[in-house]
C-alpha positions in Angstrom: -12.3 -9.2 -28.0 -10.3 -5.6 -28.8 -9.5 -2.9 -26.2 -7.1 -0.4 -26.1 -5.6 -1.4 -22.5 -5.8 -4.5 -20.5 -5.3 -4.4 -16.6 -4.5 -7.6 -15.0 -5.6 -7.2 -11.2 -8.5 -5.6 -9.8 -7.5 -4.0 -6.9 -6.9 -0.1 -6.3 -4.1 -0.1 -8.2 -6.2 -1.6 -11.2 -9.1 0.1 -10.0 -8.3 3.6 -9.8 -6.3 3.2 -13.2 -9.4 1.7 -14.9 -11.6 5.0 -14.1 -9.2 7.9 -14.4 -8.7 5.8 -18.0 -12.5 6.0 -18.5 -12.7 9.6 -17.8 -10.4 10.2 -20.2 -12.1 8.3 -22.9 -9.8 5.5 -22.8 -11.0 1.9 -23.2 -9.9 -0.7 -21.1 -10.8 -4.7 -19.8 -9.4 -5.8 -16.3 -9.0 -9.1 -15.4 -8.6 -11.2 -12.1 -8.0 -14.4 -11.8 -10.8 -14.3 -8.0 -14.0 -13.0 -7.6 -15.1 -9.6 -6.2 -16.2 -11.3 -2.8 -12.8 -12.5 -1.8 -10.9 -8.9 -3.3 -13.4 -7.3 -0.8 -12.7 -9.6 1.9 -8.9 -8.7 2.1 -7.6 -6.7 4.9 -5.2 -4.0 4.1 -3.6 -0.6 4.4 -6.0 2.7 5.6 -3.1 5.7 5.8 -4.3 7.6 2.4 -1.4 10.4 1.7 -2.5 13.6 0.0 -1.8 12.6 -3.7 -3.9 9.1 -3.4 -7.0 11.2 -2.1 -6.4 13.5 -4.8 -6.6 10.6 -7.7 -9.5 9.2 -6.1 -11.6 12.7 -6.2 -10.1 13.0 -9.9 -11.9 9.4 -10.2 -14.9 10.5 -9.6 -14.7 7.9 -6.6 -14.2 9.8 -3.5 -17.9 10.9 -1.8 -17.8 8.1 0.4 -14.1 8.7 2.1 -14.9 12.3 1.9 -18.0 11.7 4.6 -17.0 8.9 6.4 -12.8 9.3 5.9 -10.5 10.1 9.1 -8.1 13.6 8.1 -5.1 13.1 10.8 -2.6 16.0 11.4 0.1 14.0 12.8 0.9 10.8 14.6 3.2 10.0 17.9 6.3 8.4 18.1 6.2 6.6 21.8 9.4 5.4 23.4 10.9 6.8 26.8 7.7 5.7 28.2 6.0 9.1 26.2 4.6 10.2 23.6 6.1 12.3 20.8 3.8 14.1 18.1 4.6 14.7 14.8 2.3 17.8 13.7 2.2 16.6 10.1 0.1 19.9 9.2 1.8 22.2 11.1 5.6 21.0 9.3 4.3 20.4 5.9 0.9 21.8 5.5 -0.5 18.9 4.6 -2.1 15.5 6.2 -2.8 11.9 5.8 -6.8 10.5 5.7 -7.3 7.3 7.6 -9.7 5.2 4.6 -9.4 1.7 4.4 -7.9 -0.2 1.4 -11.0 -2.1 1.3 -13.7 1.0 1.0 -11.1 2.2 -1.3 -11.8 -0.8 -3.1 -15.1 -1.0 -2.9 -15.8 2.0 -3.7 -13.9 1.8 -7.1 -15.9 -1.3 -7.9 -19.1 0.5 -7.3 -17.8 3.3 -9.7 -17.0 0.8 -12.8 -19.8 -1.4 -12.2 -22.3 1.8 -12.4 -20.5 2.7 -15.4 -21.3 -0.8 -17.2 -17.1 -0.9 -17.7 -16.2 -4.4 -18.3 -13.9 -6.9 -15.6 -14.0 -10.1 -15.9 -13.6 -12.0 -12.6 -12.3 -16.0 -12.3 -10.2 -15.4 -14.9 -8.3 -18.8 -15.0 -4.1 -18.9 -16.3 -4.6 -14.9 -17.4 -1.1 -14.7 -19.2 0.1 -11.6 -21.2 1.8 -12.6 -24.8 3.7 -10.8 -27.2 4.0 -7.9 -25.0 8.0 -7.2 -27.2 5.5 -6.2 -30.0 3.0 -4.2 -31.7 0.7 -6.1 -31.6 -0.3 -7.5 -27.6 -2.4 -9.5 -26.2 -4.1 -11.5 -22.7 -5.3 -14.7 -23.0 -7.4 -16.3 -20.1 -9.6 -19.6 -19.2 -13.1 -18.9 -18.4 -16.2 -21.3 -18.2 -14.0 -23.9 -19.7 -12.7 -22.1 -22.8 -9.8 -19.9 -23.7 -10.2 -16.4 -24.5 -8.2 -13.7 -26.1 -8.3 -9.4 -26.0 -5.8 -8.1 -28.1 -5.0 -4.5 -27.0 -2.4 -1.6 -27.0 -0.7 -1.8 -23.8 -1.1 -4.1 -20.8 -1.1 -2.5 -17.3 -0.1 -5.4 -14.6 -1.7 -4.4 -11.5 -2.1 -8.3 -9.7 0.5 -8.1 -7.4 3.9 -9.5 -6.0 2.6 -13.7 -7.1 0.6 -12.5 -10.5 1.1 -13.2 -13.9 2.5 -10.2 -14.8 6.3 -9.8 -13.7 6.6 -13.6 -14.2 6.2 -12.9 -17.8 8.8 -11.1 -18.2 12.2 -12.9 -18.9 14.2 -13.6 -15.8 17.5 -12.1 -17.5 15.3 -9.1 -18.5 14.6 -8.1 -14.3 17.2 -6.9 -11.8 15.8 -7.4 -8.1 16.7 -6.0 -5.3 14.9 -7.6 -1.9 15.3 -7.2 2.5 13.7 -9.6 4.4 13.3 -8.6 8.1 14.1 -10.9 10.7 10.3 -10.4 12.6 6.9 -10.1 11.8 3.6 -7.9 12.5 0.9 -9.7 14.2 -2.4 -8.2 13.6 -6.1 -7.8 15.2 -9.0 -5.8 13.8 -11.4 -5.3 16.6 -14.9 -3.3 16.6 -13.6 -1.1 19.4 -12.9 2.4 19.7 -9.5 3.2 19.1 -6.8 4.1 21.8 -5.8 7.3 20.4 -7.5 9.8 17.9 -4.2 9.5 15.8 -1.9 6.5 14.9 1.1 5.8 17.6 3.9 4.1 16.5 6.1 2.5 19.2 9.6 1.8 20.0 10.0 -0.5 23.3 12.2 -3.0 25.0 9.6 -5.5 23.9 9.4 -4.8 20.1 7.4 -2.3 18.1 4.2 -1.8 18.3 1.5 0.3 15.9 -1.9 1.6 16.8 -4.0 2.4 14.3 -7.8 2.5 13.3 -10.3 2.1 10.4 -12.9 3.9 11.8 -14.0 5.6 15.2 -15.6 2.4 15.8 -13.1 0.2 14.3 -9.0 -0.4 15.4 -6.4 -1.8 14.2 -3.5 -3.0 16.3 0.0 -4.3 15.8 2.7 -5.9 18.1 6.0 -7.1 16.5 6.5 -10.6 16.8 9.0 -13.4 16.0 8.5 -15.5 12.6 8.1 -18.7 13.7 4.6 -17.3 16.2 1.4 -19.3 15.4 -1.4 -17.3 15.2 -3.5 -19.7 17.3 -1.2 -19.0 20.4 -2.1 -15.8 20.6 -5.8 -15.6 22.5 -7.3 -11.8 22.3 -6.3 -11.1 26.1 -2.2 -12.2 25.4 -2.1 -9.6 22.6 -4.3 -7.2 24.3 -1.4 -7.8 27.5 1.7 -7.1 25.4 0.4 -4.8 23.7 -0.4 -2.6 26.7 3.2 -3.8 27.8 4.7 -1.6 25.1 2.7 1.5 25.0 3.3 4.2 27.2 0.9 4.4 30.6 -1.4 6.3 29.7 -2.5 4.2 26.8 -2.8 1.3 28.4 -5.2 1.9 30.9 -7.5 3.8 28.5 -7.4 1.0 26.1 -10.7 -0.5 25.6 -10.9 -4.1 24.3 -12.7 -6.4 22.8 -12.9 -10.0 20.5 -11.0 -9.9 17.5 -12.7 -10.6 14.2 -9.4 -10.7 12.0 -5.9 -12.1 13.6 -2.8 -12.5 11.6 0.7 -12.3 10.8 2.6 -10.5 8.0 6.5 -11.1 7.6 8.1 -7.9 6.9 10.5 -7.4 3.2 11.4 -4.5 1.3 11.6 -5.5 -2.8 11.8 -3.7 -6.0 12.1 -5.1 -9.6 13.6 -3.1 -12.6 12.5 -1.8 -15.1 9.0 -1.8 -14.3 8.0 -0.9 -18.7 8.9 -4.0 -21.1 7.6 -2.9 -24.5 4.0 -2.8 -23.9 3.5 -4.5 -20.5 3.8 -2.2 -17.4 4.3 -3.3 -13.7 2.1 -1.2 -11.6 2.3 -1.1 -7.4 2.9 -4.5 -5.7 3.9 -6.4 -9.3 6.9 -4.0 -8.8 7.8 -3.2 -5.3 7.0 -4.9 -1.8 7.7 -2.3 1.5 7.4 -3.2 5.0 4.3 -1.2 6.4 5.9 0.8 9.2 5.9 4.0 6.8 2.4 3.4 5.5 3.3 3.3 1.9 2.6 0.1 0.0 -1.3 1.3 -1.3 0.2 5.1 -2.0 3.0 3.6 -4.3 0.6 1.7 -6.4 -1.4 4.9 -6.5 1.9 7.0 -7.7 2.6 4.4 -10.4 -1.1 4.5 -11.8 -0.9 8.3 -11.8 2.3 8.4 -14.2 1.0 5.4 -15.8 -2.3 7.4 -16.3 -0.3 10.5 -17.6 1.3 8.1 -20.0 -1.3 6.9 -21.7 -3.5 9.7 -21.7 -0.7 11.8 -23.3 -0.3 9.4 -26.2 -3.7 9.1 -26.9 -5.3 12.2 -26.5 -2.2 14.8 -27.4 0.0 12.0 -29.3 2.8 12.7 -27.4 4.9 9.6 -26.0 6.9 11.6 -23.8 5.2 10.6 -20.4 4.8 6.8 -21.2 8.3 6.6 -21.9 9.3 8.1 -19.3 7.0 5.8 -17.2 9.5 3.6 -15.6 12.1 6.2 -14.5 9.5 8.5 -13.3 8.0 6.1 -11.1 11.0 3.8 -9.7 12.7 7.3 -8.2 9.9 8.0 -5.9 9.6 3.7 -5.8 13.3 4.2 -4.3 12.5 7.1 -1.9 9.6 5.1 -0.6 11.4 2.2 -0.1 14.2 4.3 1.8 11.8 5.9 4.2 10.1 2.5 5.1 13.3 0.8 5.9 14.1 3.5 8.1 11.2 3.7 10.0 11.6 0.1 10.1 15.0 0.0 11.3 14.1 2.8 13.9 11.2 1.6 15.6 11.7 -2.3 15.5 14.2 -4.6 17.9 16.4 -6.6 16.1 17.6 -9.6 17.4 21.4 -8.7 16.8 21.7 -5.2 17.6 22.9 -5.3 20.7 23.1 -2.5 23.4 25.2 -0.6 21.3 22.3 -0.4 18.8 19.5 0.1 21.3 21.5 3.2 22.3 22.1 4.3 18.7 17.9 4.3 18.2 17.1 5.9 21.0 19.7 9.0 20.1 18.0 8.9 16.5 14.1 8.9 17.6 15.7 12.0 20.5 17.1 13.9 17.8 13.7 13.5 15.8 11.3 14.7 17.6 13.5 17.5 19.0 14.9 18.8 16.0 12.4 20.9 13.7 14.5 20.3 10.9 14.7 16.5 11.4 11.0 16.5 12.0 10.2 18.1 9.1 12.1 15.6 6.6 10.1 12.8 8.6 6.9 14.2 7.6 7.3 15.2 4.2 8.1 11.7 3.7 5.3 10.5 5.6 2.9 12.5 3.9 4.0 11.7 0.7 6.6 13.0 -1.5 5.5 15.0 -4.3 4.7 12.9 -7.8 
């Protein structure tokens, strides 16, 4: 087989590359080593910032999250036992859309299927060769034998454990990595959400996030030690502390019910450099890894693709290699601006085991000085919202 770009993952990232490729007339073949049943079964990000809802209308793959998608205007920063709204609009004139990653993705997958575009699921030992080259190519195991597409570039969009980044030489990668000392524990529940916009809270207790898929459909967070087991935590203890760390009046609106997804997510910022070697390209989580208090991880992914996309379609349609080279530069400085704003949030709104008094006090002054100083307030929603691409 012969296309012009392979894409190795077929989530958003690899998704939303593979149609704004196709609308610009550009072949391509993705590959992923599961099947479409278990990529639609993970649970994910929903905080869509302005540029990500913009690629997905340019991919023709938007209808759905334009009916059923949540605009928000701001969010609240709770601590002092209140909350604290950030009027995202009102300081930036823009706002986030609450979309899961999983419509995202199925949606996507609707779009490429309908378009007869080819990916190749259960692709077995997908391994990119010769990417140093001009002349590239995948190989995979499938149905017992070993296949072959020779291409023009590879694109790999499969994540922090795919095959992509560990095929680049070791001596070739500078990484940088955080690992926080905590963890998010994690419920999706079929209720109605506690507040019409996200609240993200800071309390003696640890952090604590409330968020939603759907007016039907929440999603709530608590932060929690590392070595917590899942199956300790029945629906009424995390229902409990999570009332515990929200202010009053959240707490005794809350409505509950069973949980259908429990989990915990350790928390670590990473980034590996470059993310271009010769024809291969790291896209989103092959790259970069952020702790979700800033709601970034999906939008990064999305920023890489749409400098990836300008890359490619500026050297095929215009001949001009300009963009694609510039590809790794481009999208590591808003990588690092990302990855600045997360910690922060992260270091702001979490309890950390050695911070001491002294600390406590120190967040408490920052988080005042936010919501009370336009000017602060305004540099924490532009970065929320997305910095510009």
């Amino acid at each position: 087989m012969r296309t012009q770009v392979v894409i190795i993952g077929s989530g958003p990232s690899g998704l939303l590359l593979g149609e704004l490729l196709k609308g610009a007339g550009i072949e391509t073949i993705i590959l992923d080593r599961v099947g479409k049943d278990y990529i639609l079964g993970r649970v994910r990000a929903g905080v869509l910032e302005e540029g990500t809802v913009g690629l997905l209308r340019e991919a023709g793959a938007a209808a759905r999250m334009d009916r059923e998608g949540l605009p928000h205007d701001g969010f609240s920063l709770a601590f002092d036992g209140r909350d604290h709204r950030i009027d995202l609009h009102g300081l930036t004139g823009k706002r986030v859309m609450v979309y899961g990653q999983t419509e995202v993705t199925a949606d996507l997958i609707q779009r490429r299927e309908a378009s007869g575009a080819l990916t190749i699921y259960e692709a077995a030992d997908v391994t990119p060769h010769a990417f140093e080259t001009s002349s590239p190519y995948v190989t995979f195991e499938k149905d017992g034998s070993t296949h072959r597409i020779d291409c023009d570039f590879i694109a790999g969009c499969d994540g922090y454990h795919g095959a992509s980044r560990r095929a680049v030489p070791r001596e070739a990668l500078k990484t940088f990595e955080r690992v926080y000392p905590f963890g998010w524990l994690g419920i999706l529940a079929d209720v109605p959400p506690v507040s019409d916009e996200l609240i993200y809270a800071n309390h003696p207790r640890g952090f604590a996030l409330c968020s939603m898929r759907s007016q039907t459909r929440s999603r709530y967070y608590i932060q929690c030690a590392l070595d917590e087991k899942v199956e300790d935590w029945s629906d009424d203890r995390f229902y409990d502390e999570l009332r515990r760390r929200l202010p009053a009046e959240h707490a005794e609106s809350m409505v509950t019910g069973p949980s259908f997804e429990k989990s915990i997510a350790p928390l670590r910022s990473f980034v590996a450099e470059p993310m271009r070697f010769g024809s291969l390209f790291l896209v989103g989580d092959a790259a970069h890894i952020v702790p979700p208090t800033g709601a970034k991880g999906l939008n990064l992914a999305a920023s890489d693709v749409h400098y990836l996309f300008e890359g490619l379609r500026d050297l095929y349609l215009e001949q001009s290699a300009t963009a694609l080279n510039a590809y790794s530069v481009r999208a590591l400085k808003r990588v690092w601006g990302a990855v600045r704003f997360s910690w922060s949030m992260t270091m702001l709104m979490h309890r950390f085991p050695d911070a001491g008094d002294f600390g406590q006090k120190i967040q408490e002054a920052e988080l005042d000085y936010l919501v009370h100083s336009q000017s602060a307030s305004t540099a924490l929603a532009e970065n929320y919202v997305g910095l510009p691409y």
